[in-house]
C-alpha positions in Angstrom: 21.6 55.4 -60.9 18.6 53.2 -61.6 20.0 51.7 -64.8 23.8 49.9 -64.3 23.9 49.8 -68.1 22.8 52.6 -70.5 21.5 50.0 -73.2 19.1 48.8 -70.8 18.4 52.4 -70.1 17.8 53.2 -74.1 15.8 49.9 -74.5 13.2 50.8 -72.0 12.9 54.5 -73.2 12.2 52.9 -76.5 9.3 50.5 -75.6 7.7 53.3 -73.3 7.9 55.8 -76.3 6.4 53.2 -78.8 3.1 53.2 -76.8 3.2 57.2 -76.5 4.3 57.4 -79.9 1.2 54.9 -81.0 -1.4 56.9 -78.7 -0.2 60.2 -80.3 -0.5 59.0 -83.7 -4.7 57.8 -82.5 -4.9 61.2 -81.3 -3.7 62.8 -84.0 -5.9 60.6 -86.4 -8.7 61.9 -84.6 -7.8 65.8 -84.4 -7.0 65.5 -88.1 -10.2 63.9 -89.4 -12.6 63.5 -86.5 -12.4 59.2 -86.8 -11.3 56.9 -84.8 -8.5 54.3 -86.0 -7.5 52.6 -83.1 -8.4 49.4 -84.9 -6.9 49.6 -87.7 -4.0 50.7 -85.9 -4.2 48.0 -83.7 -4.0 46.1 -87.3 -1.2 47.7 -88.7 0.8 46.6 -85.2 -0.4 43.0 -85.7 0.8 43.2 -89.2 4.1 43.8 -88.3 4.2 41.4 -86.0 3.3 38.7 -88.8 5.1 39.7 -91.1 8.3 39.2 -89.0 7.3 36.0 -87.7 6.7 34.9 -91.1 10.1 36.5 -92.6 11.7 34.7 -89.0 10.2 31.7 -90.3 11.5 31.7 -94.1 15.1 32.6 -92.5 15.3 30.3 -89.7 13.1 26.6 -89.1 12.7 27.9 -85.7 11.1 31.2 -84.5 12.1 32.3 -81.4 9.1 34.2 -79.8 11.3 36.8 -77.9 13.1 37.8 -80.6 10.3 37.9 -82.9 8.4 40.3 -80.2 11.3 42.3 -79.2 12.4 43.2 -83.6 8.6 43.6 -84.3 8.6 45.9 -81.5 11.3 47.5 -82.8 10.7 48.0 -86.2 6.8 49.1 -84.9 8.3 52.3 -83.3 10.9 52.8 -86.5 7.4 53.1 -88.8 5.6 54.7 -86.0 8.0 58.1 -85.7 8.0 59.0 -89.0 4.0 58.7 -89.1 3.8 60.7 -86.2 6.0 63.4 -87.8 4.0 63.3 -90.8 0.6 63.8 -88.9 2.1 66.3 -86.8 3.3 68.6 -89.9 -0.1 67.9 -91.6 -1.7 69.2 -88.7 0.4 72.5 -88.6 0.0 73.1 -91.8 -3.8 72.9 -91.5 -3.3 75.1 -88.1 -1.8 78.1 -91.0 -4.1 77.7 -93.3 -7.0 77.6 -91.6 
């Protein structure tokens, strides 16, 4: 067994699926409407990441950086699903009716 401890196991399937779930939503982007948004979702990630350093900041005096990465990582993939569930049943549709 490579993983002694199943949450280790869960926590790495979670960061690897955050960048497949990120480059699927870029590819979808681009299928859907024939742009590129890699910056801006580039953007959106960095916003996250701000926005939870800031609301670290107005909870605590200290920010811990770890934890600041590791919860905006977290929270990235827990907007990034349902996106990518979106954009994947806009682009059925489209599939019908076209």
């Amino acid at each position: 067994m490579v993983f002694r401890q199943h949450g280790k196991a869960v926590r790495l399937a979670l960061d690897l699926g955050t960048f497949i779930v990120l480059y699927g939503i870029h590819v979808a982007l681009i299928a859907l409407t024939g742009q590129n948004y890699l910056g801006w979702l580039l953007i959106a990630v960095l916003l996250i990441f701000a926005v939870n350093a800031l609301w670290q900041r107005i909870k605590k005096v200290d920010v811990d950086y770890i934890q600041m990465i590791r919860h905006s990582w977290r929270i990235t993939i827990l907007i990034a699903l349902p996106v990518q569930l979106t954009l994947f049943g806009i682009g059925i549709q489209q599939l019908f009716i076209h």
